[in-house]
N, C-alpha and C positions, 0 to 999 in steps of 0.2 A: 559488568553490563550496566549501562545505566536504563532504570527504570523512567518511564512518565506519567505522566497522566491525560490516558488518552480518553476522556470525559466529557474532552468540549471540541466542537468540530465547528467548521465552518463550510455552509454550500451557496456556491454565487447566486444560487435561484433561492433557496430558503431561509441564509440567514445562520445564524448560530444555533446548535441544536449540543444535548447534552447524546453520551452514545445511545439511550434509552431511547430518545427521540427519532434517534438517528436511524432504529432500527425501526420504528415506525415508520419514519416515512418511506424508508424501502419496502417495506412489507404492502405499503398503501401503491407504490409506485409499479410493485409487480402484479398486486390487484386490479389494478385500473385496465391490465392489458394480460391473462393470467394464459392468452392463447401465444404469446409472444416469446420465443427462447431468449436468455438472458445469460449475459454473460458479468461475473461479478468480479474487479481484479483489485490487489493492495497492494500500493506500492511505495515506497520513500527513498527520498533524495535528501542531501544534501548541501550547503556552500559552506566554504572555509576560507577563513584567513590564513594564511601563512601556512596552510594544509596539517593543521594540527585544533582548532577548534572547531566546534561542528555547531549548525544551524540545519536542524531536522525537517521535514515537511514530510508528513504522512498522507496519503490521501484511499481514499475508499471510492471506486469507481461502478455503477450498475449501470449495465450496458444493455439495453430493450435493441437486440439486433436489428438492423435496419430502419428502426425508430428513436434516432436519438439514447439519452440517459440523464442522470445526475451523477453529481457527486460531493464529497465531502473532504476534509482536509484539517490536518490539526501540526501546528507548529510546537515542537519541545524544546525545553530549554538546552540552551548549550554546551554541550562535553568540551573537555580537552584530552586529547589524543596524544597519543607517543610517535605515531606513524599514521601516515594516508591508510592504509589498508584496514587499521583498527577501526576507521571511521564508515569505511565500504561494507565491513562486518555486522557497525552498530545500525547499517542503514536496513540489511536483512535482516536482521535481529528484528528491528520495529517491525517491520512489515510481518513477520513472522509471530508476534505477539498479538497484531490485531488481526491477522485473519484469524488465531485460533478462538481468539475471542468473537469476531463477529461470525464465524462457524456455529461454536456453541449457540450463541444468542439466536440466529438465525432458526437451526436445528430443533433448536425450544420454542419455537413459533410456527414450526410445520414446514419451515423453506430447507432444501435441500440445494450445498454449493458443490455438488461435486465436480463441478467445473471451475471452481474459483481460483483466477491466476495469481500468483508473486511477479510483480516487475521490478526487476535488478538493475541500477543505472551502471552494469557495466557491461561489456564486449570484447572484441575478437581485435580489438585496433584501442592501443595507449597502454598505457599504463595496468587496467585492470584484468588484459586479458590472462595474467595468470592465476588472476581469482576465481576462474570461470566454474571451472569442476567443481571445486570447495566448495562454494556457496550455492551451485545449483544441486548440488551434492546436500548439502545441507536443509533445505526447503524440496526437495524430492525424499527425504528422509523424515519429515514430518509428515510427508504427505498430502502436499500439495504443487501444483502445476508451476514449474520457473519460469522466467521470460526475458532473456537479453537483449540487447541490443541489436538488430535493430527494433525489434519485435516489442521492448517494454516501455508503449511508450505513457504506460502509467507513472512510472518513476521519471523517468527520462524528459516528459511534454509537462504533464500532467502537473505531479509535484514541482518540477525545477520551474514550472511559473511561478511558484510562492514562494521560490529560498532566496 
């Protein structure tokens, strides 16, 4: 599994923030409005050459229902893969790493995600759809909410704007 460093983010509206930062300004962004239900999703994508190197995009979404949200987003350096599927794996993998991390962080600051989604950029149509079980299997077994195609479009919209 390759590791990153998921430390520096970036959000179209604030800029470069470190994760520290990052949790502040959620924690300020669901103060500003604390009667508002909020939905919080993580999700990564994606692009490959020759479908064996990989170009990550993680992103962190908080979602003030019916009011808008922000968000955040962090590019890892590039793997090399043996197979397409090792790469769909490393994309839940990330995603899986920072939600348990922005869980804990979160959790330590009084905010509770027990709604917080996973979005999977794969589906029921191509290629991925025999990954589907696996991997929602996988992130329902840590314990948190999956989200495919067409439904993720954290990974899917979201991230695949920055890969």
């Amino acid at each position: 599994m390759l590791k990153t460093d998921f430390e520096k983010f970036t959000s179209p509206t604030l800029g470069r923030v470190s994760f520290e930062e990052l949790i502040e300004k959620t924690k300020h962004f669901i103060s500003e409005d604390d009667k508002s239900s909020y939905k919080v999703v993580v999700g990564t994508d994606s692009s490959s050459k020759e479908k064996i190197d990989g170009d990550f995009v993680s992103v962190i979404l908080v979602h003030r229902i019916g009011s808008g949200g922000i968000y955040f987003w962090n590019r890892s350096a590039n793997g090399r893969f043996h197979h397409f599927k090792e790469r769909i794996y490393q994309e839940a993998l990330f995603s899986l790493e920072i939600a348990e991390k922005l869980t804990k962080e979160l959790k330590g600051n009084g905010l509770s995600l027990d709604n917080l989604e996973i979005h999977v950029d794969i589906g029921p149509k191509g290629e991925t759809r025999e990954m589907i079980s696996e991997i929602v299997g996988m992130i329902k077994g840590n314990g948190f909410n999956a989200k495919i195609k067409p439904e993720s479009y954290g990974a899917s919209c979201v991230a695949d704007r920055h890969t």
